[in-house]
Structures are given as structure tokens and as C-alpha cells.
Phi, psi and omega in degrees: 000130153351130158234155182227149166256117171249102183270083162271129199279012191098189172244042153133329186287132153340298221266030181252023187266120157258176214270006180279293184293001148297289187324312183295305181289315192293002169277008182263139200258296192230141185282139175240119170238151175250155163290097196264014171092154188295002162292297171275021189279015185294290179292321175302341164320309181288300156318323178296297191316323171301334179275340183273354202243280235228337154310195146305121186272352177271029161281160188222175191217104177240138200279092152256206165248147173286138183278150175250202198242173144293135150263042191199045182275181177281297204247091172299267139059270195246013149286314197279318146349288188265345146326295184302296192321296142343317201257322179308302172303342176293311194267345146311344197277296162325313186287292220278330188263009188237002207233134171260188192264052113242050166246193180234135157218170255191116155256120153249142214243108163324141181057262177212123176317326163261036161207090198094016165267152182242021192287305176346265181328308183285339164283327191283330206272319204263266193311002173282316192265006152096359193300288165253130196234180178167168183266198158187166172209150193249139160239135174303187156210161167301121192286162174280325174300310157312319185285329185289326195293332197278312212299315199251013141089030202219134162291179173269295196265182184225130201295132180075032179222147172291161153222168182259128201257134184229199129262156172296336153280334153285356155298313193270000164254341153158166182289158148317121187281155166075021165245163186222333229196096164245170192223132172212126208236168173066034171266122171288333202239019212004092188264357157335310196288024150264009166233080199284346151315324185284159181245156198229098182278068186270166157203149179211135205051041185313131176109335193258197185266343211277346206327140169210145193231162130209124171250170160116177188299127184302339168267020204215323198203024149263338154305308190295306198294321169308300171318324219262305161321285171301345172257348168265356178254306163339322166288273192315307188097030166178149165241108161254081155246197238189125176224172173239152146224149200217116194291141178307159156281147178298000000 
């Protein structure tokens, strides 16, 4: 039977690749990257270079396309929905006509495969419909969240308190109750700037050469991180970062 690798590779740094996922990509026969358009062509840089450091030499590497999304819908829900089910069909596609039944093939998945990746859930999904089949396995990886936490030397909780992993859109609706301490990640809308009180752990491309860092009272460095930001997605043509905000102590 098909074996598949859900590979996390870090959050952007080579050398946040562990030694389960070295070991896994050099067991790959065929590799799957989707195509996020010439904006990210970037990430696919990396991936390949990872595949070129620790693989095979008889390995292939094959390309579909990412369908693409709304990012701003009325029905988030049922957007992200019918993405996935889209993105599920690229990469069934992708298995059956490139991976034979006794290979390995291999998605590497920026940060930790759970977290905040759909690759699972689109694999589970391609196997719900009974079409193709095949085994699989998830290697964690170092998170974006972990690497931010390192990169500015703080912890995520505070002893003996929970913290929260959230979005900017659930942000933006108000802080979370029975937390002090969130990690929020995919805000388009920085919605941090509704907390001028709070302290801010920021970071966007952690890991990479592109690394932008800030801390400090969000009413003292949040304008400067909205500037930093918007001349860093402008540059790039996409951003991923990534904060902790952190409520004072009482």
C-alpha cells in the first residue's frame, strides 16, 4: 500500500528540521508541493533546498496548484469548506497518478502539521471518499508559535496560568475569557491594535533571513509593527507572523 509522510518542517529555519524528519524525507520516493503563485515562490525554495540536503537522489518532485480562496468571505465556515474539498481534489489527484502502491510520498508542511494546516483533515477527507487509498503518518515540527516564543526568549504561560492559541479574527471580536496570555495567529487585520494596554511579542517570517522582530507595550511599538508589517507584505507580496499578547499583572 501507498505510505504518505505529513512532514513538519519548522517554521522557516533549515536547521529547526528534526532528526525523525530528515530520516522520513530520505525514506521518499515522491514529494508533493502545491503551487501558491509567484508571490510565495519562495517557499517552494525552501522546500526543494530541504529535499536536496536530506533526500535521495532518485526522488522526483511533483507540483500541482492551490485552488485559490476568498480571504475576506461573508461565510467563513463554508469558504474554508469548499477550499478544502478543492484543494483535497488537486492532491488526490496528485497521489493517484504520481505515487505507486508500494511507494513513499512525503507533503512538507510549514511549522506543526496540527497546527493550523489542513493537510491532515484533506487527507482524512481524500480517504472518506473511498476513492484512493494509502497509509500515512504525521512528524511534528517546530511551530511558529515555538520558534517566536524562542526567538524573544518568553515564556507562552505564566506559572500556574493557561494561555490561548487563537486567530485575529477571534481577536477582533473581543479578548478571550479566562486567559491573560494569547498567542494569535493569521491576523490580516491586526487586531492587537484594540489592545493598547497589553504587551506584544511579535515576529513575521521567524526563522528566515527576512526575521522581523518587536516587543513592548502595544501603545508604545503598535504603529511601528502596522508600519513594519505593511512595508514587509508589500515587499514580499504575502506575510506570516505570528504574537503573543500579554495582559499586565495585576
Amino acid at each position: 500500500m501507498r505510505k504518505i509522510y505529513v512532514i513538519g518542517i519548522g517554521a522557516g529555519d533549515p536547521d529547526h528540521l528534526t532528526l525523525q524528519a530528515a530520516k522520513a524525507i530520505g525514506r521518499t520516493n515522491v514529494f508533493f508541493l502545491l503551487d501558491k503563485g509567484e508571490t510565495k515562490q519562495s517557499l517552494i525554495d525552501l522546500r526543494e533546498r530541504i529535499i536536496r540536503a536530506y533526500s535521495h537522489p532518485h526522488k522526483r518532485i511533483v507540483e500541482g496548484r492551490d485552488p485559490d480562496r476568498d480571504r475576506t468571505p461573508a461565510d467563513y465556515t463554508g469558504t474554508i469548506a469548499d477550499w478544502r474539498t478543492r484543494r483535497s481534489q488537486v492532491i488526490e489527484d496528485l497521489i493517484s497518478q504520481h505515487l505507486k502502491d508500494d511507494e513513499t510520498g512525503s507533503f512538507l508542511v510549514w511549522g506543526d502539521p496540527s497546527l493550523y494546516d489542513s493537510t491532515i483533515a484533506i487527507l482524512e477527507e481524500i480517504l472518506d471518499r473511498g476513492e484512493t487509498t494509502f497509509a500515512y503518518e504525521v512528524i511534528p515540527g517546530i511551530s511558529s508559535v515555538s520558534a517566536l516564543a524562542a526567538k524573544h526568549r518568553v515564556g507562552l504561560n505564566r506559572v500556574g496560568q493557561p494561555f490561548q492559541i487563537t486567530t485575529g479574527r477571534r481577536l477582533a471580536e473581543g479578548w478571550p475569557e479566562g486567559v491573560d496570555d494569547v498567542v494569535v495567529m493569521l491576523d490580516a487585520q491586526q487586531a492587537f491594535t484594540k489592545y493598547p494596554d497589553a504587551d506584544i511579542f511579535w515576529g513575521a517570517y521567524v526563522g528566515t533571513e527576512d526575521e522581523l522582530l518587536a516587543s513592548g507595550r502595544i501603545a508604545d511599538v503598535g504603529d511601528e509593527i502596522v508600519r513594519t508589517r505593511s512595508e514587509a507584505r508589500d515587499r514580499h507580496g504575502w506575510i506570516m507572523d505570528t504574537y503573543l499578547l500579554r495582559r499586565p499583572a495585576e
